[in-house]
N, C-alpha and C positions, 0 to 999 in steps of 0.2 A: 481603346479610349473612346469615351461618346463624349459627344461634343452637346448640347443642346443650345441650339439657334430655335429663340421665339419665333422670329421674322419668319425661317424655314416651314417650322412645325405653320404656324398658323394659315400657310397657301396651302398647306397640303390637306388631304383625307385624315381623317379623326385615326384611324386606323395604320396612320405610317409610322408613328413613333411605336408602339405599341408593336410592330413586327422586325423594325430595328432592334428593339431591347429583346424582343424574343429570341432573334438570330444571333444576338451577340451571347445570350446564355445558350444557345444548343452552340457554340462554335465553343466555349468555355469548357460543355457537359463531356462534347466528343472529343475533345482537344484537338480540336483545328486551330483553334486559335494564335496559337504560335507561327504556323503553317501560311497563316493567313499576313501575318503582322510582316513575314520575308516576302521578297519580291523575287518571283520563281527566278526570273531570267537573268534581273540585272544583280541578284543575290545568292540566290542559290548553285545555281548553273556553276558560274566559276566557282563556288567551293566544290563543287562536286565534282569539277572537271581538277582540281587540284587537287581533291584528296583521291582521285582513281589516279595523276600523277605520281602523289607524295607515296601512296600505298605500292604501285609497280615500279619505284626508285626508278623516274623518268629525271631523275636528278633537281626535285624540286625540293628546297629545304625548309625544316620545318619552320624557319624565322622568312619566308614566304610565305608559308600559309599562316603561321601565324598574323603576319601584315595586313593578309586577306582578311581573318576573318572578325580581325577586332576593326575593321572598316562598316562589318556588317552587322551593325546596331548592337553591338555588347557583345556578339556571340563570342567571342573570344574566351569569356571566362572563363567558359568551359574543356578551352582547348587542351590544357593540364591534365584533367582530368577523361580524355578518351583514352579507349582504349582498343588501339588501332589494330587489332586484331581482329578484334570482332566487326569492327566496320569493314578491315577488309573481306572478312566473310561474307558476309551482307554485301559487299559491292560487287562481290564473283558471284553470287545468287541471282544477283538485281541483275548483272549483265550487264550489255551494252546500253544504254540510254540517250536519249535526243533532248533537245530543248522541248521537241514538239508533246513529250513525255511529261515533263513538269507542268504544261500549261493544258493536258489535257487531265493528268491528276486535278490541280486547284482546280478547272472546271467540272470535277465528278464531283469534287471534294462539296461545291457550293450550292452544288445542283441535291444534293442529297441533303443539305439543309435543310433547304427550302422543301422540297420534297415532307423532310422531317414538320416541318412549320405548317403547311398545306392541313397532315394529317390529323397535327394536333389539334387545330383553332378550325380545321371548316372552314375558315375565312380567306377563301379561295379571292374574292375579291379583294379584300384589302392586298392579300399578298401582292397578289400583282398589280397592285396600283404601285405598291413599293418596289418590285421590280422595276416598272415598266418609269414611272415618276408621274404617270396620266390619274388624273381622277376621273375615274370609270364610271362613276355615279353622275356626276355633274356634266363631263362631255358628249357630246350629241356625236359629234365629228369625227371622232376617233374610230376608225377602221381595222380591221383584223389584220391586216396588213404592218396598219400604223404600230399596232402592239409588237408583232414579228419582230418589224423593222427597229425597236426601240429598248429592245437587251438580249443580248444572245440566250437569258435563261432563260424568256419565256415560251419558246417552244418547246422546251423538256419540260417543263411546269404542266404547259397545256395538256401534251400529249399524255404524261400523270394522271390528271384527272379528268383526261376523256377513257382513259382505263380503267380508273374508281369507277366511276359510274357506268359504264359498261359493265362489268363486277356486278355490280347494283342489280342492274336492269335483267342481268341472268341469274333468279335463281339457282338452277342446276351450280353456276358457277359457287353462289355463297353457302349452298348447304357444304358442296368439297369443302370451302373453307373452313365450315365451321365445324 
């Protein structure tokens, strides 16, 4: 869902609506999107700790999980239609799993957006104006620090393209690539 708030857009950099719409179509392109709309911990986690239940007949029943997962935003629909076979295959592949696992997936997951966003548009600044919420252009004040300190993606953003341009600045490196 995009929301568009005047009031918003209008404090910000010319550049923030423009990499919001872009982000929301590479989350659409890659389907993250769905991925993105659950909420890893307070959503995901218990279905997944109840279908690794429901799947090793820890005596959870299916109008349990069912309960569960029509609580989590419509998913329920679908429940009909699995086919728990294969998810149990998938879940003895997938293994044991942690909370800390879901929430480092959605952090790969959004870090490679942006990543994706960076390479497209060049617009290394705007992005992280959009990250960060700072208009980089207009503040004096803002410190390297201040940026760190102000989203967890922008130090895997940075380190990205202090990469690229290292890349860059070594030919030997871009003839390999090319």
């Amino acid at each position: 869902q995009i929301i568009f708030d005047e009031s918003y857009y209008h404090r910000m950099p010319p550049s923030h609506l423009f990499h919001g719409l872009l982000l929301k179509f590479w989350e659409i392109k890659t389907k993250f999107q769905v991925y993105f709309l659950i909420d890893p911990i307070k959503e995901l986690w218990p279905l997944m700790t109840l279908l690794v239940d429901f799947i090793g007949e820890k005596k959870i029943s299916r109008d349990v999980l069912s309960a569960t997962v029509h609580n989590s935003k419509g998913l329920g629909d679908f429940l009909d239609k699995i086919d728990f076979k294969k998810v149990s295959y998938h879940l003895n592949e997938l293994g044991t799993f942690r909370q800390s696992d879901f929430l480092k997936t959605y952090f790969a997951m959004q870090t490679h957006l942006y990543r994706i966003v960076a390479a497209e548009t060049l617009d290394i600044v705007g992005l992280l104006e959009f990250i960060t919420g700072y208009n980089l252009i207009d503040s004096r004040d803002i410190t390297l620090h201040d940026l760190f300190k102000s989203s967890r993606y922008f130090q895997p953003l940075f380190k990205f393209v202090l990469h690229l341009e290292a890349e860059i600045d070594n030919p030997q490196a871009m003839d390999m690539a090319l």
